[in-house]
N, C-alpha and C positions, 0 to 999 in steps of 0.2 A: 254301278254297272249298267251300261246302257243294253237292250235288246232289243232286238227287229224284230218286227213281226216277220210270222209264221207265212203268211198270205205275200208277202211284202217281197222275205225271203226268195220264195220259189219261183218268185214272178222273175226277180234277178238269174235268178238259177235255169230258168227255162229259158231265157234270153241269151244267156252265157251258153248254155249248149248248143244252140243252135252255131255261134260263133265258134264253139271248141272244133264242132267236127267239121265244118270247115276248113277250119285251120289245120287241124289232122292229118285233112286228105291231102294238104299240100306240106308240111313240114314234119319230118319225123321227131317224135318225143324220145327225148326231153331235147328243147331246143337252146332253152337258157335253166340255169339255179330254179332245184326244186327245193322246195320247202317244208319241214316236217317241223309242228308241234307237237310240243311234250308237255302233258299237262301239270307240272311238276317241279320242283326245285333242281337244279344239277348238282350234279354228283349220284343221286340215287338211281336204283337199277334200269327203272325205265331209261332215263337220261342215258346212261353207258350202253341202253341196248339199242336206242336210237343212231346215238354217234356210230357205234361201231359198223351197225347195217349202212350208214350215211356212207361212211368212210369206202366200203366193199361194193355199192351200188353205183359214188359216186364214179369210183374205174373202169364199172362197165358202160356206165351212159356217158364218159367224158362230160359231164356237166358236174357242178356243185353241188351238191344236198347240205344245204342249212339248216340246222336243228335249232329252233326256237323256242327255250324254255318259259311258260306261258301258265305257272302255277296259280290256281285260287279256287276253290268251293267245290271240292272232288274232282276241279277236270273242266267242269262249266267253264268256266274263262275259256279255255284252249276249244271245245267242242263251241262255240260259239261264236268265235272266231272261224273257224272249221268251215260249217252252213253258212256263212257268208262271202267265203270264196268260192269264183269261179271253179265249175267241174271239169279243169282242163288237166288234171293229174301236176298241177305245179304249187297244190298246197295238199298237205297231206298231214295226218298225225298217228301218231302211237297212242293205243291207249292200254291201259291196263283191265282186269274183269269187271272192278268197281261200273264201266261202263252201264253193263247192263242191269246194276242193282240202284242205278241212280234215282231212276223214277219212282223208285218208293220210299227214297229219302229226300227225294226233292219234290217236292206235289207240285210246284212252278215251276219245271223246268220251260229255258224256252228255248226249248226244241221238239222235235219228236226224236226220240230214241234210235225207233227204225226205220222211219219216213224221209229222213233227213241225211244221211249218210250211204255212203256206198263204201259195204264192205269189200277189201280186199285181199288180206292175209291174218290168219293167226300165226303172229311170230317164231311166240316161244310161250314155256312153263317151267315154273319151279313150285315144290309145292313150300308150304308152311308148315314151318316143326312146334311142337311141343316141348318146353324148354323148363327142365328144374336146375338148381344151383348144383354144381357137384357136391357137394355135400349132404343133398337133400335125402331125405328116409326114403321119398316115392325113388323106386326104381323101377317100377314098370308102368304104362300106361292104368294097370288093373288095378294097381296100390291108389292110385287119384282115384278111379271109380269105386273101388273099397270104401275109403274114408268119407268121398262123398255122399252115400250111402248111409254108412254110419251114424254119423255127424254131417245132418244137414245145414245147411248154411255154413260149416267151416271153413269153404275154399272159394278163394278168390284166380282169376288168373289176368295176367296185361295184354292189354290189347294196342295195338296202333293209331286207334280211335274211331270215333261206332262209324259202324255202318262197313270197316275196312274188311278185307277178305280174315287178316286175322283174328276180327271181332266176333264175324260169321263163320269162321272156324268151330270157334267155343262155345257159338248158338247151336251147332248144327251136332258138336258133340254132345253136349247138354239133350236134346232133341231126342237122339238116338238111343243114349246111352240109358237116359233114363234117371235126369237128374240136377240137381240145383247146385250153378257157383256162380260166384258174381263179378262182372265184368267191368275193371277197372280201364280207365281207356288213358292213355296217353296222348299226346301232341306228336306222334310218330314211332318204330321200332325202338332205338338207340335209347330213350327216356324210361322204355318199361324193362331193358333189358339192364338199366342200371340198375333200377330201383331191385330188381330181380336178384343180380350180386350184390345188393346191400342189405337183402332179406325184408326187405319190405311186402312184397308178394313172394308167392308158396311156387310160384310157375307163368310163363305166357308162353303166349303162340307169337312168334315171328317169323318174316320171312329170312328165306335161306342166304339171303344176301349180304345181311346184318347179324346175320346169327354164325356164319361159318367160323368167323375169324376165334369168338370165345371159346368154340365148340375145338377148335385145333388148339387150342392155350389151356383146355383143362379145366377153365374156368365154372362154364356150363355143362351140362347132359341134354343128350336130346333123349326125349322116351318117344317120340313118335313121329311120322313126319304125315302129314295130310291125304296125303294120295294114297290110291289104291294100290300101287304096287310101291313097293321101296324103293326107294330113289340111286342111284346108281350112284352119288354126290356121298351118299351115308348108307353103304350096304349093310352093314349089321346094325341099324336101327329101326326097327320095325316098324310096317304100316301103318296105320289106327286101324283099318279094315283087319289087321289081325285078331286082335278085340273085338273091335265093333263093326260087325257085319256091312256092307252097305254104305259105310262113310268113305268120301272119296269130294274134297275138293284140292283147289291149288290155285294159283294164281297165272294169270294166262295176258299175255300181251301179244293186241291185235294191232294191224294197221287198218286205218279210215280214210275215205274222202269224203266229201260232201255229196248231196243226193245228184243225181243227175250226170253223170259220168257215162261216159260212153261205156258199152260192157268189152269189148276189144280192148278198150286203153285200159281200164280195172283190171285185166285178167294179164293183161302187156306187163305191167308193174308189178302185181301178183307173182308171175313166173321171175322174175328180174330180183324181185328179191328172197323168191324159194331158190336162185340159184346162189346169194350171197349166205345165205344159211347152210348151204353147204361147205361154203369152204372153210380149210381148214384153219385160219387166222379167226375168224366170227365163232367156229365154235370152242376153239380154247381159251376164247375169250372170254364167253357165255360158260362156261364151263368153271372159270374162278369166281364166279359169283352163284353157281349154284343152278346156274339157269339149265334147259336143254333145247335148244332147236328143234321148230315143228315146222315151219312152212305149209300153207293150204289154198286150197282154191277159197275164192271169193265165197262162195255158198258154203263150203264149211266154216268159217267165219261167221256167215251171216247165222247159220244154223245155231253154233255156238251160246250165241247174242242171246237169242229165245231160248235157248232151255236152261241158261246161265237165271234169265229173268221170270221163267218158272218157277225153278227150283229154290230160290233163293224170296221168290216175292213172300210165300207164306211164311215163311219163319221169320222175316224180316216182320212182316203184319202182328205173326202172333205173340214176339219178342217186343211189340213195341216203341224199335230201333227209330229212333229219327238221326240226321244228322246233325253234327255241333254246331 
């Protein structure tokens, strides 16, 4: 993996600006094919929520939006790519929360997190559920903290692999709740949820994307879902905050440009795609995957970013968490 410096970067980037807004003031954006990375394999949920806003933005700009799927080392590939394109709003990417827990599993990132990007939108959210086999004895969220209690050390639960929002799920319960299970990590959701229907673990936490389909077949139980309120996707499945006071994460996907972006043009594309979040094609769309449409201004986004890498840095520190 080659990387440019930090110094190197910005010089390009402060050069490119001065050219963007020029070119602004005489041609309205988008003029040609914008471009959006997904830092991610396709087919999964980022990727379907990339296309689909691609698709509903591309009719209002008359221009293309190309989705670029650009997977490798939580997203690095893609965000590093990202900071070396021009800030003329014609490279752009989605990313998921893992963003802003990166720098404490990456100690070389080469970037800066918040120095390097101009936020523009939080997409959407879905939260992560807590998953027992249907057959399983736990039937409520309180039956797992029971036995964990109990019987320490007896419970394990899968995770999508460290450092992933479903990992920091199980830390953050763990944390709260007041208690020890051990976190088994997989190479992605779909590998812990097998092992999960062939009884090899007692329980994971996955995202609602990967988890809908067993949860309508019978297969699996959800006893919890992540967020603070119950999810409108599974109304008689209860919070975790109904148990555990206080717990309240999910998973959240923002759009990015690189730093130096005119704040007109951020805020241009920001509205452009809180208005494709509206319609009704985007959220029935987002809606069979579990997801829900949020749309935000640039500053709530960016706000987002910091209390995501607050909240998350200490338990990631005092868990130990590095990435794979």
């Amino acid at each position: 993996m080659v990387f440019v410096s930090r110094w190197s970067r910005r010089a390009v980037c402060a050069a490119a600006l001065f050219a963007c807004g020029a070119a602004l003031a005489e041609t309205p954006f988008p003029s040609r094919p914008v471009h959006v990375f997904v830092p991610y394999a396709a087919g999964g949920g980022v990727d379907i929520l990339a296309r689909t806003l691609g698709e509903a933005v591309s009719r209002q700009w008359g221009q293309s939006v190309v989705v670029e799927n650009r997977p490798g080392a939580g997203g690095i590939v893609a965000s590093q790519a990202l900071v070396t394109s021009a800030p003329d709003g014609y490279t752009l990417m989605v990313v998921a929360s893992g963003h802003a827990t990166n720098p404490f599993l990456y100690p070389k990132l080469p970037y800066d997190t918040f120095k390097d990007f101009t936020p523009i939108s939080i997409l959407g959210s879905s939260p992560n559920i807590l998953l027992v086999r249907a057959d399983s004895p736990f039937k409520t969220l309180a039956d797992v903290i029971a036995q964990a209690k109990a019987k320490p050390g007896s419970l394990s639960y899968g995770q999508s692999g460290n450092g992933t929002s479903t990992h920091l799920a199980g830390e953050l319960l763990k944390k709260l709740a007041g208690f020890d299970m051990s976190a088994i990590p997989y190479k992605g959701g779909a590998p812990a949820i097998n092992d999960l229907l062939g009884g090899q673990i007692p329980m994971s936490f996955n995202n609602a994307p990967e988890a809908l389909g067993q949860l309508a077949a019978g297969s699996l139980r959800a006893l919890a879902v992540t967020t603070t309120r119950r999810s409108p996707f599974l109304p008689d499945v209860p919070a975790m905050s109904e148990t555990v006071p206080g717990y309240d994460t999910e998973v959240w996907w923002g759009l990015l440009g690189p730093a130096g972006m005119p704040t007109d043009l951020a805020e241009k594309i920001s509205r452009d795609f809180v208005a494709a979040l509206k319609t009704d094609p985007v959220k029935e769309r987002l809606a069979k995957f579990g997801a829900s449409p949020i749309g935000s201004s640039p500053e709530v986004l960016d706000a987002k970013i910091h209390a995501d890498y607050e909240k998350w840095g200490a338990i990631i520190k005092s868990s130990g968490i590095t990435a794979e």
